[in-house]
MITI-385409 format. One line per 8 residues: number of its first residue (from 1); their letters; for each residue x, y, z of C-alpha. Coordinates in Angstrom, 3 decimals, decimal comma, m for minus. Example, Ala and Ser with C-alpha at 12.3 -4.5 7.8 and 13.67 -1.06 7.14 Angstrom:
2
1 = AS = 12,300/m4,500/7,800 ~ 13,670/m1,060/7,140
***
This chain:
289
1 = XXXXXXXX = 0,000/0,000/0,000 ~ 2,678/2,762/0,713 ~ 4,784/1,790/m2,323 ~ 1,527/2,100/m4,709 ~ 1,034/5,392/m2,343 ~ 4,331/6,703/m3,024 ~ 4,121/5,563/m7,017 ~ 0,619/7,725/m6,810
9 = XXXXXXXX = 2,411/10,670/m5,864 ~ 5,308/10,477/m7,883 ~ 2,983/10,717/m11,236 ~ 1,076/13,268/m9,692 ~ 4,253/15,471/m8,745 ~ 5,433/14,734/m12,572 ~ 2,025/15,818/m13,836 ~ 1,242/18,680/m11,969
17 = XXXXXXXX = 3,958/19,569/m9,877 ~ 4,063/20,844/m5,996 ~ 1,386/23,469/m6,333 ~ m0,980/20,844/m8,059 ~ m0,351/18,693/m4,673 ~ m0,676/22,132/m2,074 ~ m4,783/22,500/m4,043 ~ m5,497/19,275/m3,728
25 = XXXXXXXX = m4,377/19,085/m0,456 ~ m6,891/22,131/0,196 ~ m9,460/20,271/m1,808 ~ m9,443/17,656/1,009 ~ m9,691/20,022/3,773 ~ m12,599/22,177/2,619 ~ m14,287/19,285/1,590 ~ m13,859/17,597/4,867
33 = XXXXXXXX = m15,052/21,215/6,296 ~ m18,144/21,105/3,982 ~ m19,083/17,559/5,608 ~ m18,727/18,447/8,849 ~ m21,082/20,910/8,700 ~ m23,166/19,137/7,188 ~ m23,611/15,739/8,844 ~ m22,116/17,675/12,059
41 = XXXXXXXX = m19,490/15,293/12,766 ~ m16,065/16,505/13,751 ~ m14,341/13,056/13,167 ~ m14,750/13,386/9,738 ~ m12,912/16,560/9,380 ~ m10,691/14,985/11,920 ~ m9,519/12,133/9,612 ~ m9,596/14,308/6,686
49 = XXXXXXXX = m7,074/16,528/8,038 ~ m4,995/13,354/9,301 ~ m5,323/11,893/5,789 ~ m4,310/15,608/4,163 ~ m0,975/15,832/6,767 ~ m0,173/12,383/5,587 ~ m0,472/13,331/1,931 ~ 1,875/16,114/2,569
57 = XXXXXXXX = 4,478/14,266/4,936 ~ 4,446/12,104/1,716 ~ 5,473/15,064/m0,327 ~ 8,196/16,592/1,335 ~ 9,695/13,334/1,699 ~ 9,725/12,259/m2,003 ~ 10,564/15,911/m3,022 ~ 13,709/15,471/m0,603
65 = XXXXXXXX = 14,361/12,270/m2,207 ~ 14,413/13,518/m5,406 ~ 16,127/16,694/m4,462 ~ 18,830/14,376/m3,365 ~ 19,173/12,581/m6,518 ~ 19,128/15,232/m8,797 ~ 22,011/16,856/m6,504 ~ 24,115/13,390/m6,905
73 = XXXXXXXX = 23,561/13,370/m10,880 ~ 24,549/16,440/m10,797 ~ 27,860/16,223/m8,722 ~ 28,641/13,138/m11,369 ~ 27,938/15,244/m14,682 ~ 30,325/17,532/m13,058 ~ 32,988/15,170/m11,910 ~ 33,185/14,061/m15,382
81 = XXXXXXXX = 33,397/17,258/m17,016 ~ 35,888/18,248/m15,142 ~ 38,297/14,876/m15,848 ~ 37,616/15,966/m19,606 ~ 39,043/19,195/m18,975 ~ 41,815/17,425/m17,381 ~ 42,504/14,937/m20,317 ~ 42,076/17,893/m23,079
89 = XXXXXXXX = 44,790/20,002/m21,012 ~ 47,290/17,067/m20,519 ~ 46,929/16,180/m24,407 ~ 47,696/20,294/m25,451 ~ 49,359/21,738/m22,273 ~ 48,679/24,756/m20,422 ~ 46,193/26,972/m22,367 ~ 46,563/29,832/m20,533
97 = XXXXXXXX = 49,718/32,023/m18,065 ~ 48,256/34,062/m15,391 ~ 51,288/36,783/m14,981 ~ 48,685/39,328/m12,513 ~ 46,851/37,506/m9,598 ~ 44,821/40,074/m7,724 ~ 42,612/38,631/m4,713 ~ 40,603/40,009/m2,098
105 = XXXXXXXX = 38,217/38,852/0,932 ~ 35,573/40,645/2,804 ~ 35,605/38,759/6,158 ~ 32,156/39,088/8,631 ~ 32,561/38,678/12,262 ~ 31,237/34,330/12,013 ~ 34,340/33,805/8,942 ~ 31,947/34,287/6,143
113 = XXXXXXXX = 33,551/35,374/3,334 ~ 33,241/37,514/m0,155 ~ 35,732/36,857/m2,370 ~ 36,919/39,367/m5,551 ~ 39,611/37,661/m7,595 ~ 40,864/39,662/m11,084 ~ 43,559/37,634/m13,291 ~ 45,307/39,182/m15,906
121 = XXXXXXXX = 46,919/36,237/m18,209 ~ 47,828/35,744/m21,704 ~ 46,578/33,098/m24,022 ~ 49,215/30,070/m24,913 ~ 47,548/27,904/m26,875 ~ 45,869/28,096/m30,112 ~ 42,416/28,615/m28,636 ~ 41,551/29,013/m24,947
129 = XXXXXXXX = 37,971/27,355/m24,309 ~ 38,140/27,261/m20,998 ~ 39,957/28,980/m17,392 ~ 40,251/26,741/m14,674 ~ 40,937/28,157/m11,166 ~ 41,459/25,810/m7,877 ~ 40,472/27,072/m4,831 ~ 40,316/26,178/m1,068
137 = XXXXXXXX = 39,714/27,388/2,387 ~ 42,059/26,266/5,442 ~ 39,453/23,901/6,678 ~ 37,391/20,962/5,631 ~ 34,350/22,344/5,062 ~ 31,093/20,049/5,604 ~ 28,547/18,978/2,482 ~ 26,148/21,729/3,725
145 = XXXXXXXX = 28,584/24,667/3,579 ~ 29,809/23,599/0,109 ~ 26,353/23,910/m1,121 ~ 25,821/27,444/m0,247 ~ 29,231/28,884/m2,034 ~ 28,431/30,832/m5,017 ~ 30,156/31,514/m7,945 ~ 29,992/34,327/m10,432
153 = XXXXXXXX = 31,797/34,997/m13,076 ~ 31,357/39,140/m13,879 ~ 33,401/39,543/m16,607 ~ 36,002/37,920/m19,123 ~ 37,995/41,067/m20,959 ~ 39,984/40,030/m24,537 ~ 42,527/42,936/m26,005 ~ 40,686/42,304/m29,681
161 = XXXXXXXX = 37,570/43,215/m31,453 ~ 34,589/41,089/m30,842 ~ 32,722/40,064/m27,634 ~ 33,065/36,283/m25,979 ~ 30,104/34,708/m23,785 ~ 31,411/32,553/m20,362 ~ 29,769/30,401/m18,509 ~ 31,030/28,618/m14,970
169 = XXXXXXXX = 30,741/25,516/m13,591 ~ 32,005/24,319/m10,454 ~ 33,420/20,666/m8,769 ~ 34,743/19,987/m5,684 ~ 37,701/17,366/m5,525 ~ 38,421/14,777/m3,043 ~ 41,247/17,456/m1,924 ~ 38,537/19,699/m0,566
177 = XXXXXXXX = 39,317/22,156/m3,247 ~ 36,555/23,937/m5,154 ~ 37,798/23,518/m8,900 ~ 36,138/26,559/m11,074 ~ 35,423/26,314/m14,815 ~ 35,155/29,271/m16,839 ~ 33,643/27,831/m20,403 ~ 33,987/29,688/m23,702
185 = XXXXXXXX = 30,706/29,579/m25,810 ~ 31,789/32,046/m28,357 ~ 34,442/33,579/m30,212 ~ 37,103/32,026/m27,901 ~ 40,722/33,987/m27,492 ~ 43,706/33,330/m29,761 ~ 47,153/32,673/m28,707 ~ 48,616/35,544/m27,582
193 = XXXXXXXX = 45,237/37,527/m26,468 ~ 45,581/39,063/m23,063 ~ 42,182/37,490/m20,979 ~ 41,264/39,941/m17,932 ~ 38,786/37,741/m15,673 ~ 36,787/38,726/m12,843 ~ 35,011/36,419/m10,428 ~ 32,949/37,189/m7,369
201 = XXXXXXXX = 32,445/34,271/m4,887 ~ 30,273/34,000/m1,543 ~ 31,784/31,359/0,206 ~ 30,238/30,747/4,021 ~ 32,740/30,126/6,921 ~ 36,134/30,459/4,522 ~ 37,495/32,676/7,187 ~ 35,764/30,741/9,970
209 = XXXXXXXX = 38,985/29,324/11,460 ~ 40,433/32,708/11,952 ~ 37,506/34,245/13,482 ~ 37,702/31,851/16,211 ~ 40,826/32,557/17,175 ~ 42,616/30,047/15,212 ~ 45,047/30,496/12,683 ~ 44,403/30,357/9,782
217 = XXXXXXXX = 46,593/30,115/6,194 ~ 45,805/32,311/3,400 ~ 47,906/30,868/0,111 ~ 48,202/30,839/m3,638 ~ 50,295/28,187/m5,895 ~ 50,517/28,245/m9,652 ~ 52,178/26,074/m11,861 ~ 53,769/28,550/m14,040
225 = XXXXXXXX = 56,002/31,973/m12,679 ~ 53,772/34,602/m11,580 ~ 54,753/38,425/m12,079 ~ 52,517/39,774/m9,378 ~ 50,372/39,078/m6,344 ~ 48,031/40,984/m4,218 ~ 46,057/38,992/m1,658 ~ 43,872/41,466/0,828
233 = XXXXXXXX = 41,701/40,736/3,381 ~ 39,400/43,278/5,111 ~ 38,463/42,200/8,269 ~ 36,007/43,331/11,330 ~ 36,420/46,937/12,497 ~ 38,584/46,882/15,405 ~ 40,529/43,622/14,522 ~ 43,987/42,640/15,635
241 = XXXXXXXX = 46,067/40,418/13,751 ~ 49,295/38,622/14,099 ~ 50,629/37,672/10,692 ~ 53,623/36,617/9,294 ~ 54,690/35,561/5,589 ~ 54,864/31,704/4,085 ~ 57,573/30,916/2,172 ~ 58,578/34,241/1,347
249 = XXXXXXXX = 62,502/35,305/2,683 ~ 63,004/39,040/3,735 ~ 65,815/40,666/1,807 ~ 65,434/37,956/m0,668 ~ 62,037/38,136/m2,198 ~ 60,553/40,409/m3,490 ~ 57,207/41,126/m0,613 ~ 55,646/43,533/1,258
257 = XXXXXXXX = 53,043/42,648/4,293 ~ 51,290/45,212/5,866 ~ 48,583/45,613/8,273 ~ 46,247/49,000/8,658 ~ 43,922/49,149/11,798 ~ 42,415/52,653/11,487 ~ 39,647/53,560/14,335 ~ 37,190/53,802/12,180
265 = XXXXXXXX = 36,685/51,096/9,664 ~ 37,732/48,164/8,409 ~ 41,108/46,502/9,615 ~ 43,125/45,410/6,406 ~ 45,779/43,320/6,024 ~ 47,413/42,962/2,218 ~ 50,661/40,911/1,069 ~ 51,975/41,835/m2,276
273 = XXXXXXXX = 54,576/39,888/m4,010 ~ 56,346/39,699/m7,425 ~ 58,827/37,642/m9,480 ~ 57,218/34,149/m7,754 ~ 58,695/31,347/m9,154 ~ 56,520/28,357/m10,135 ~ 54,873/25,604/m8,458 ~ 55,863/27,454/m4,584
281 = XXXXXXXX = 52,907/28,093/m2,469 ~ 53,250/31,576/m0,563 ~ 50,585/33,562/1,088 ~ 50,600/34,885/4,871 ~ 49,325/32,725/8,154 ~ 46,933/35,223/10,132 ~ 46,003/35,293/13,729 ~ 43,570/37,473/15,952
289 = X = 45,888/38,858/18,589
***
């Protein structure tokens, strides 16, 4: 009985969706009012409305279930989209060599985060159909958080006549990374093209670690040598912060970390960097003092 129950409201969600369910589900109570009044008998409004909380218990459990499903077919489309991307670059190489990597993080007081990255890089292969950006935060982050990051890309910029259409899609890896895909639809740049692309992420509890009084690690790593860095965070008004530099040598690289903590405001603390040779990770580890 509750699997040809279940298969009933299956077709009917397929047929007429959730609000078709909600009117019928009305439909049963003010018909069970109607009879009440009626025949005067409250147990048959009583059962009605038993019988109507049923039918909708029913409904928010299949609807979850499906929710669920659709969310894992998802995740899989994904996975596999992004191994593609991962065969097509290890067939033709790099595509693309970020030289300017500009990033910055609006912190709130519970380590939510808003994150404005800009990337200036030039084109190396023949066509570049895609950008692909890895990302993390300095914690493993649970199912539920993951969900509620948001990515938006706000602009892809080519130095040559003609406009290009992006679209993103996003993966995360077993690594806890969230791996970005920027997708060219049309008129895709040409070796050589200089790509300016801007991305706005909301990313719940990034920061969380360092709001708590932890610390907390804020790095980039590229694969290539990168010409220039600027990584900012702007933190709480009246924020303290001890910080020092990751894998960057005083009077040997090229780095500046500074910290402003005016009275009114924001507190900001921003590492710049040049001349970063490939494949070394370097960022600043941040504490609340």
């Amino acid at each position: 009985m509750l699997r040809d129950f279940i298969e009933f409201l299956e077709k009917h969600l397929d047929g007429s969706g959730i609000t078709g369910l909600i009117r019928a589900a009305v439909g049963i109570l003010t018909f069970g009012s109607v009879l009440s009044v009626v025949l005067g008998s409250t147990a048959i409004k009583a059962s009605l409305v038993v019988a109507t909380c049923l039918c909708l218990l029913g409904l928010l459990a299949l609807s979850t279930a499906r929710n669920r499903a659709l969310r894992a077919q998802v995740d899989h489309d994904r996975h596999l989209l992004a191994l593609r991307c991962d065969d097509l670059t290890g067939q033709i190489g790099p595509e693309w060599h970020i030289h300017h990597w500009h990033e910055s993080l609006t912190v709130a007081r519970n380590g939510d985060a808003i994150v404005s990255i800009t990337v200036r890089a030039t084109v190396t292969s023949e066509e570049l159909r895609f950008l692909r950006l890895r990302l993390g935060s300095g914690w493993q982050q649970s199912e539920h958080v993951r969900r509620r990051v948001r990515v938006t890309t706000t602009g892809v910029e080519v130095d040559r006549p003609g406009s290009t259409q992006w679209h993103d899609t996003t993966y995360w890896r077993v690594d806890g990374r969230l791996e970005i895909l920027a997708h060219c639809v049309s008129s895709p740049p040409r070796k050589g093209d200089e790509v300016r692309l801007h991305m706005e992420i909301v990313w719940p509890g990034k920061a969380a670690p360092l709001m708590r009084c932890a610390p907390d690690e804020f790095t980039v790593c590229f694969s290539r040598p990168l010409a220039h860095l600027t990584y900012r965070l702007a933190l709480p008004a009246g924020t303290r912060l001890k910080h020092q530099p990751i894998n960057l040598r005083e009077d040997v690289d090229n780095y500046a970390l500074s910290v402003f903590a005016p009275r009114k405001g924001r507190s900001i603390v921003e590492l710049t960097a040049h001349d970063i040779p490939a494949d070394r990770r370097v960022g600043m580890r941040l504490e609340l003092a």
